[in-house]
C-alpha positions in Angstrom: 20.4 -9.3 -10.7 17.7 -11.8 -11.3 14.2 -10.5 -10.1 11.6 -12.5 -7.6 9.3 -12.4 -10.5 11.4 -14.6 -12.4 12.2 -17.9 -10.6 10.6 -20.6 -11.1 10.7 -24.1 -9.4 14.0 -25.9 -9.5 16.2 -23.0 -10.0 19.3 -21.9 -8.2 19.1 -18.3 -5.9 22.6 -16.7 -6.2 21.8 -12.6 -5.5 21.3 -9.7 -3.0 18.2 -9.5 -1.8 16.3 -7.2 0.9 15.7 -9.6 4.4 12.4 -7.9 4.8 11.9 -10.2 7.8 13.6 -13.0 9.6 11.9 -15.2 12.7 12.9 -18.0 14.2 11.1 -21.2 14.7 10.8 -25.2 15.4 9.5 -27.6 13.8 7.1 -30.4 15.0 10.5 -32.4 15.7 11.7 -29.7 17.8 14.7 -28.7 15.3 14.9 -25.2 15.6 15.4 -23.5 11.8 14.4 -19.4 10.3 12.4 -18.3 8.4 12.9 -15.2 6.6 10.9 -13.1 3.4 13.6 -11.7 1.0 12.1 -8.6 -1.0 13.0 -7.0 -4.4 10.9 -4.4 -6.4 8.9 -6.9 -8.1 7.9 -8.9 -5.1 8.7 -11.1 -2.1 9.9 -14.8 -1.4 9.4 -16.9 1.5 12.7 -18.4 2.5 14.0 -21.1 5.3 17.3 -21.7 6.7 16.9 -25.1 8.0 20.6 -25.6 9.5 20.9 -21.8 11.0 24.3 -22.9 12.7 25.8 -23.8 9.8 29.0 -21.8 9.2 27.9 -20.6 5.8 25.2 -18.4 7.6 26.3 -15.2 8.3 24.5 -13.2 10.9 22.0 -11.1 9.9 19.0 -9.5 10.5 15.3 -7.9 9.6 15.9 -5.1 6.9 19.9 -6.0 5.8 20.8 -6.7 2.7 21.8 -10.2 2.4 23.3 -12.3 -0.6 21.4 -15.5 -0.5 22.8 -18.9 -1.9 20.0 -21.8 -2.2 17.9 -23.5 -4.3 13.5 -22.3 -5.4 11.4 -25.3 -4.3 7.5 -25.4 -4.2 5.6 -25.6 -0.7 1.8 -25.6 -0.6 1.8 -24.5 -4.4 4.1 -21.3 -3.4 7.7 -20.9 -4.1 10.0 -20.3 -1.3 13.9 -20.7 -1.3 15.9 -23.4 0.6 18.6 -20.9 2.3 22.3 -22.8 2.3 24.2 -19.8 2.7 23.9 -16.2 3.6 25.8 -13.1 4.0 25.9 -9.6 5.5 25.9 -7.0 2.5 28.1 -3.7 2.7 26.7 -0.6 1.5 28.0 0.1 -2.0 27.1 -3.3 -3.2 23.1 -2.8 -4.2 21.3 -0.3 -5.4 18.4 0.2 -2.8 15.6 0.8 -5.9 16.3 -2.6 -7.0 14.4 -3.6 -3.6 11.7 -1.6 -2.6 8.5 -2.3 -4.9 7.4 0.7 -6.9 4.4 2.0 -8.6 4.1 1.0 -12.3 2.9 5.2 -12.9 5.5 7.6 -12.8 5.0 10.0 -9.6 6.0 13.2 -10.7 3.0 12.7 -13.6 0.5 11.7 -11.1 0.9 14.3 -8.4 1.1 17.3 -11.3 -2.4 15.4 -12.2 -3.5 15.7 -8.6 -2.6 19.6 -8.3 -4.4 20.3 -11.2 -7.5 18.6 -9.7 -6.9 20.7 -6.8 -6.6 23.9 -9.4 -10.2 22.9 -10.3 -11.7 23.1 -7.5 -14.0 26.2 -6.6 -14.8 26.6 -3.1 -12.0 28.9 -1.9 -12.3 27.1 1.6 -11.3 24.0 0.7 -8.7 24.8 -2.2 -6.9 26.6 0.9 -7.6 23.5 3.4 -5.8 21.3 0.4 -3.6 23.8 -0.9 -1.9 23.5 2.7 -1.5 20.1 2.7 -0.6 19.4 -1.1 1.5 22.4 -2.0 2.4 23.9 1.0 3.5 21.7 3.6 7.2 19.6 2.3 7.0 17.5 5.3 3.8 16.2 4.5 4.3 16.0 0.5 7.8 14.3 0.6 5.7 11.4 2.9 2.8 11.3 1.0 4.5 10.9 -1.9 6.7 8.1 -1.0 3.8 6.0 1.2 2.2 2.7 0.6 -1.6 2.7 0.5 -1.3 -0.6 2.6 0.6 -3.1 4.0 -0.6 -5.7 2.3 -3.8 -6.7 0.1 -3.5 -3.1 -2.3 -1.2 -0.7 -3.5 1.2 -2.0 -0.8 4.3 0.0 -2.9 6.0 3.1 -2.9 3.8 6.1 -5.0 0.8 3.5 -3.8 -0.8 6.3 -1.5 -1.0 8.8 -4.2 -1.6 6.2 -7.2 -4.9 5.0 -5.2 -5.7 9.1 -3.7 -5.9 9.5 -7.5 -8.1 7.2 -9.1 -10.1 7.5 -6.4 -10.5 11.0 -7.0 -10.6 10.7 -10.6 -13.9 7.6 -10.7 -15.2 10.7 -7.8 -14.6 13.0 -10.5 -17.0 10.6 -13.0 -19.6 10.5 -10.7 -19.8 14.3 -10.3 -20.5 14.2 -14.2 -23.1 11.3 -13.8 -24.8 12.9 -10.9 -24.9 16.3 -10.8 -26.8 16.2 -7.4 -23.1 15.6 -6.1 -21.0 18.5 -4.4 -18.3 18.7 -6.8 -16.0 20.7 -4.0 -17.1 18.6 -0.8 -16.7 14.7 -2.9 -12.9 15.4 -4.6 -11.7 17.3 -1.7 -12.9 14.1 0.5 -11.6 11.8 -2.3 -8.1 13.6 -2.2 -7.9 13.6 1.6 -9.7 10.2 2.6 -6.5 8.4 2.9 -3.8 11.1 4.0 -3.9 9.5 7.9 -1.9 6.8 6.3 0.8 9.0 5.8 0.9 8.4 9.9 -0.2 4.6 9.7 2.3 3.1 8.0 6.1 3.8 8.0 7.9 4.6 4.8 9.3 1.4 2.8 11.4 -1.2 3.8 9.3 -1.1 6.6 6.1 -0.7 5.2 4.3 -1.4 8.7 2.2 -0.3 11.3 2.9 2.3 13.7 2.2 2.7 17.2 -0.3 5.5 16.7 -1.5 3.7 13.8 -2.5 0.3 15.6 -4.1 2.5 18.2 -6.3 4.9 16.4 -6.4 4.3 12.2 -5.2 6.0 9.5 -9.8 7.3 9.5 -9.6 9.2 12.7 -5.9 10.3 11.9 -6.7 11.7 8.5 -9.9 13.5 10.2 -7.5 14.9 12.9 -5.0 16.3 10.2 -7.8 18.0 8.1 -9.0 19.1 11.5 -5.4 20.4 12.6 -5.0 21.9 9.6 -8.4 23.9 9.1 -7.8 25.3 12.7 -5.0 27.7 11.3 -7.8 28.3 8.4 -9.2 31.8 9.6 -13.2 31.4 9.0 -13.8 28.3 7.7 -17.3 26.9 7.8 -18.1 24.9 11.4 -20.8 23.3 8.8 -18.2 22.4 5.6 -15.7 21.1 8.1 -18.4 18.4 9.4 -19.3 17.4 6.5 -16.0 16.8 5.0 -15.0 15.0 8.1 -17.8 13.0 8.1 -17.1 11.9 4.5 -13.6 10.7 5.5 -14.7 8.8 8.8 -17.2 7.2 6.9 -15.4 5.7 3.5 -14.8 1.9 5.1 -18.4 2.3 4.6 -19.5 -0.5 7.3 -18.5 -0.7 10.7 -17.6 -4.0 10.2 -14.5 -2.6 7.7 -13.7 -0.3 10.5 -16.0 2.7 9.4 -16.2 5.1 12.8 -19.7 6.3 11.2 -21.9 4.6 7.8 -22.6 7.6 4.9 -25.2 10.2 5.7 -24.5 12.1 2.8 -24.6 11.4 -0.9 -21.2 12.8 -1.3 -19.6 10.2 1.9 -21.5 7.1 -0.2 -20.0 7.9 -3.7 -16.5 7.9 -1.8 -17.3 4.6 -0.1 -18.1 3.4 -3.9 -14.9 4.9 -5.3 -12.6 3.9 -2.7 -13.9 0.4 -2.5 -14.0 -0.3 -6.7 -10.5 1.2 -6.7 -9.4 -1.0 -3.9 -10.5 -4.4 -4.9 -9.4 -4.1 -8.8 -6.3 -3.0 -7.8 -6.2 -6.4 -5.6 -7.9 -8.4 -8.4 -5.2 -7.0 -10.6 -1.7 -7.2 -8.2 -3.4 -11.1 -7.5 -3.6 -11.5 -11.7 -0.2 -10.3 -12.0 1.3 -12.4 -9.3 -0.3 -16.0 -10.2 1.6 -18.2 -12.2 0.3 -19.9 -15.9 -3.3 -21.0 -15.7 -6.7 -19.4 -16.5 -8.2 -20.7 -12.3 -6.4 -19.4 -9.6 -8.0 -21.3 -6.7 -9.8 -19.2 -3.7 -9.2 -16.3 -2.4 -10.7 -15.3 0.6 -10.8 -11.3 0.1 -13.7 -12.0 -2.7 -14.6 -15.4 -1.3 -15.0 -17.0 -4.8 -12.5 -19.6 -6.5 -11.1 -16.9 -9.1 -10.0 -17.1 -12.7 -8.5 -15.3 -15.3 -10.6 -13.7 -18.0 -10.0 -15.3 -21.5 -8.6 -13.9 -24.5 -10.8 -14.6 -27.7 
């Protein structure tokens, strides 16, 4: 099959593809047309039926697997696909990993990287609190594993959650080396839970989107309420430990303004605010890099407010 990736302006669409959503609309004229996003591994396209009653449309709709005939033109210096005919897929005829995007890292590698982080950690409380969640509990592994770190903007793939919950941890790890003032114990165990309430936020690819109990609380309070949860069938764990690591995981957004339910009291909650931040936006920086076509200026972007460009090679 030919990737997303790889068309360019001009060229012919003749493949299966993943309707990762379809919506219909009408134009300024009132001619009524759909618009749909087809989806592989490597990325999406924007696509539009303009004659949906045509009788080479098939019916179809959000998440099927449709093989899409049409031709890549340019629209406000993005590709989308002009849609002349579609059909409904049968299962047997793709190969579902062809379609969901995937992280670059091998997951098996980065969660035996993760354990052993957990290994080194020396505060019998919270090896137990994470122990339960990262080695003990399938239901919550086989999710965690699989989950997007968002919908859109970062690590919006499959092995996203646990790619960012590592380098996170890993640039918290750094800072317990440059500043020893740091609580080793408290910072990574916050570093390698911060996130885990998107394990509840999002649904697992093609899907990739919010829940109801994500739109209505947040992947913060949710994480705080699993580590909660969880520490509850922790006989004797510290009242005073379990504040502070909750506090560290309401507070990582930082600002309330990012939706942060508290701002950092303690050292440890503002070196995860740092981590989870600089991990975030290079990871943007980077999938935005990756995504642009030839050219060292890639025009504004809004997340960093600033007309962006590439570095050059000397």
């Amino acid at each position: 099959m030919k990737y997303i990736k790889d068309y360019k302006e001009g060229e012919r669409v003749c493949d299966i593809y993943l309707c990762k959503h379809k919506q219909s609309a009408v134009t300024k004229n009132g001619k009524a047309y759909e618009s749909v996003i087809l989806q592989d591994k490597t990325g999406t396209l924007d696509g539009k039926i303009w004659d949906p009653n045509s009788a080479g449309i098939e019916e179809f709709d959000s998440l099927d697997y449709i093989e899409v005939y049409g031709e890549v033109t340019s629209f406000q210096n993005a590709l989308q696909v002009n849609i002349k005919r579609a059909r409904l897929c049968r299962e047997g005829e793709f190969d579902p990993a062809d379609y969901l995007p995937v992280s670059s890292k091998d997951n098996d590698t980065m969660y035996r990287e993760l354990l052993g982080i957990i290994d080194s950690i020396e505060n019998p409380w919270l090896k137990a609190l994470l122990n339960s969640f990262f080695r003990e509990d399938e239901g919550f592994i086989k999710t965690f594993r699989r989950s997007s770190a968002a919908k859109t903007v970062h690590h919006g793939f499959v092995g996203g959650l646990l790619e960012h919950t590592l380098s996170v941890t890993k640039l918290c790890r750094y800072y317990c080396g440059a500043y020893p003032i740091l609580n080793r114990n408290l910072l990574l165990t916050a570093a390698l839970c911060h996130d885990i309430g998107k394990t509840k936020e999002l649904s697992l690819f093609p899907e990739n989107d919010y829940t109801d109990e994500g739109q209505l609380l947040g992947h913060i309070v949710m994480g705080a309420e699993m580590v909660g949860e969880k520490i509850r069938s922790i006989q004797g764990f510290p009242k005073g430990l379990e504040g502070e690591l909750k506090h560290c995981i309401l507070s990582h957004h930082g600002e309330y303004e990012f939706g942060s339910p508290k701002k950092p009291a303690l050292i440890e909650a503002v070196a995860l605010n740092f981590a989870d931040n600089t991990d975030a936006r290079l990871e943007t920086f980077t999938e935005l890099l990756n995504a642009a076509p030839g050219g060292d200026w890639l025009g504004y972007n809004r997340l960093f407010e600033s007309n962006v460009r590439r570095t050059r090679e000397e």
